[in-house]
C-alpha positions as CSV (number, residue, x, y, z in Angstrom):
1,X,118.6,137.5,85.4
2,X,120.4,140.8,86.0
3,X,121.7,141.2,82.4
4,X,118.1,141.8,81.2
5,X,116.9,143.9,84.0
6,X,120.2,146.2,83.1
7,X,118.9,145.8,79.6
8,X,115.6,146.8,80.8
9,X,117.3,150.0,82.5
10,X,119.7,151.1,80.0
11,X,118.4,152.5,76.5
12,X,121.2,151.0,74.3
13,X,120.4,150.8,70.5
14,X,122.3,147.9,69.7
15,X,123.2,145.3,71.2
16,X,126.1,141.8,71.2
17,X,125.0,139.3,72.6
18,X,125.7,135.3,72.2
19,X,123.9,131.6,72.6
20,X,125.3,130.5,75.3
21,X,127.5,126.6,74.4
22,X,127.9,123.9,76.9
23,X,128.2,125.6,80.4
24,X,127.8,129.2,79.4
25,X,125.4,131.7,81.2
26,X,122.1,131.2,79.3
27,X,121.3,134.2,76.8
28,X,117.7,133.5,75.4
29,X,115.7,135.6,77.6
30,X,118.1,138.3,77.0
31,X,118.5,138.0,73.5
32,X,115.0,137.4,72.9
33,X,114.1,140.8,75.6
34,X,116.8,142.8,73.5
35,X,114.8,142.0,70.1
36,X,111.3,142.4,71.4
37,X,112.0,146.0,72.8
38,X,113.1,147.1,69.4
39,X,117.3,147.1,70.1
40,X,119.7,145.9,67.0
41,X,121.2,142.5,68.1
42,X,124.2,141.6,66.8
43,X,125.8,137.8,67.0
44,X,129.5,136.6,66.9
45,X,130.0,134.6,63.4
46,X,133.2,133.4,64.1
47,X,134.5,132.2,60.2
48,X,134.0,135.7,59.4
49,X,135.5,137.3,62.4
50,X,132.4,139.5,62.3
51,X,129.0,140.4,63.4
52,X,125.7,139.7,62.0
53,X,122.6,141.6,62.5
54,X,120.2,139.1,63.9
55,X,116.3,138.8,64.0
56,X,113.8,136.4,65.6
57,X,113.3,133.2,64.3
58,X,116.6,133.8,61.9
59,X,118.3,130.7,60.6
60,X,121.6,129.3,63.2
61,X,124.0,127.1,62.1
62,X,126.7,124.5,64.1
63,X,129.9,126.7,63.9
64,X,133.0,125.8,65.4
65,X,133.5,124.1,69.1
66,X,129.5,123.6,68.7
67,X,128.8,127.3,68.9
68,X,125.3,128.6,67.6
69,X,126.0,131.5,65.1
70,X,124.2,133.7,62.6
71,X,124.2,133.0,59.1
72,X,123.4,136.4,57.5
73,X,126.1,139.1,56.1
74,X,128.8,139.5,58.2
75,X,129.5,143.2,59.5
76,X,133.0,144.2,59.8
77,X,133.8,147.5,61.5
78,X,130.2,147.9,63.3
79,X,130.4,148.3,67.5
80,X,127.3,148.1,69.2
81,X,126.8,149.9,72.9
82,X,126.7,147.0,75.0
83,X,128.6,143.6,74.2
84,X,127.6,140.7,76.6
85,X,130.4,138.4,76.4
86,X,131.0,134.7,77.6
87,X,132.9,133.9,80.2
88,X,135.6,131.0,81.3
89,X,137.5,132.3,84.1
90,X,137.2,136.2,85.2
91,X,138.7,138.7,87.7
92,X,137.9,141.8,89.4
93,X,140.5,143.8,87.3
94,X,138.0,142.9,84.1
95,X,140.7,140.1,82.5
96,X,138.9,137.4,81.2
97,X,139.5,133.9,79.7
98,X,137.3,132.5,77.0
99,X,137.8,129.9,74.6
100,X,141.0,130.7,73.3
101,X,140.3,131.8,70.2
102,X,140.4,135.8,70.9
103,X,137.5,136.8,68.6
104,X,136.2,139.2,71.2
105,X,139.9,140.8,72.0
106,X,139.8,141.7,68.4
107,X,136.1,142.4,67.7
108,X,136.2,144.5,70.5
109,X,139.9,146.2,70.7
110,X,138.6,148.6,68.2
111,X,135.1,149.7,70.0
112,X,136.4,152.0,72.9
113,X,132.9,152.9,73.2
114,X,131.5,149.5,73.7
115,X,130.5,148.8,77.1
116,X,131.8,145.5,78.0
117,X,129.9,143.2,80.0
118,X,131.1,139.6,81.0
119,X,128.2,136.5,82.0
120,X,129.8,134.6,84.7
121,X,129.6,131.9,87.4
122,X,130.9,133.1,90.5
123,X,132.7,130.1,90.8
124,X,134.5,131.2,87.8
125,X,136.5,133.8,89.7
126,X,139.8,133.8,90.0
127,X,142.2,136.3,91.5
128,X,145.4,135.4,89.0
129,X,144.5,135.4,85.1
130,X,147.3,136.0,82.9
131,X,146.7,139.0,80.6
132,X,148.0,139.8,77.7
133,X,148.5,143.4,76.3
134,X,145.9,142.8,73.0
135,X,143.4,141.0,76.1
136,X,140.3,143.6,76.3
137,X,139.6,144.5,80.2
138,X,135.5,144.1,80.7
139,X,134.0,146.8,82.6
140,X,131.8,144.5,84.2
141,X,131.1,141.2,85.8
142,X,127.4,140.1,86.3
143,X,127.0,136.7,87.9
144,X,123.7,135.3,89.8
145,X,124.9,136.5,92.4
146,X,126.2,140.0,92.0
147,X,127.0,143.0,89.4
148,X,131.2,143.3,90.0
149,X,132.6,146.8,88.4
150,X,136.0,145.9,87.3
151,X,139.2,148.4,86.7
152,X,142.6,148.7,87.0
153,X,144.3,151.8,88.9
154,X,143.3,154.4,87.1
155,X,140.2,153.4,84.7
156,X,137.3,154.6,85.5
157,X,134.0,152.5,85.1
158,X,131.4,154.0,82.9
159,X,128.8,156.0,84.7
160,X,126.0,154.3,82.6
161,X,125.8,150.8,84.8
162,X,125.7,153.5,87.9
163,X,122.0,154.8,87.4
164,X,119.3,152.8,88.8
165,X,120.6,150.6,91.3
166,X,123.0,148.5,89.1
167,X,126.3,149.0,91.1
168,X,128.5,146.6,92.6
């Protein structure tokens, strides 16, 4: 998986991750790789809009759409370094579609530092996705295929992915 050998590479102290729902890239190895090597992991609680800190072998419960989610105190305001984020549809610009319910776009519309990081299938490319202006671009797209740096004219990636042989 090329999300946890970026994990492996990249010394972030905290980290948003997700368990992956129905047809989602799998997250265990990196969640459970992110907690072993010491890094905060943060999960999406989505009743609370929030974060919660997360540790091994913490209780889940059945939130909506069938979504694994942390039952701990929610954390409103925090904005971890790296947010691995589920993807439905994606595009080389960094627009992505998830589930509809834009808890990322605001989680996320706030953390300018966050470095954004969608889990794709390459099949889930597309070269048209409507965006909205309150839609938060990801910097990056990995796949099992491929690490895709996305931008629009005139953003510049982050120079953290760009060490270590993690470029497009």
């Amino acid at each position: 998986m090329k999300a946890a050998a970026l994990l492996r590479e990249y010394p972030a102290a905290s980290v948003l991750a997700y368990f992956a729902c129905e047809n989602e890239v799998p997250t265990n190895e990196l969640i459970e790789l992110a907690a072993r090597s010491g890094r905060a992991v943060y999960l999406p609680q989505s009743a609370s809009g929030a974060v919660v800190r997360w540790q091994a072998g913490a209780a889940l419960a059945i939130g909506p759409g069938g979504v694994s989610e942390p039952t701990g105190v929610a954390l409103h305001g925090m904005c971890p370094e790296i947010a691995f984020i589920p993807v439905v549809a994606w595009n080389r610009q960094g627009t992505r579609l998830g589930r509809g319910g834009g808890f990322y776009d605001r989680l996320l519309g706030r953390c300018t530092q966050t470095l954004r990081i969608g889990l794709a299938y390459e099949f889930q490319e597309y070269a048209d996705i409507p965006r909205d202006p309150w839609d938060v671009a990801l910097h990056y797209v990995i796949t099992e295929r491929r690490v895709v740096c996305c931008g629009q004219s005139g953003e510049v990636a982050p120079t953290r992915l760009q060490k270590g042989g993690m470029r497009t």
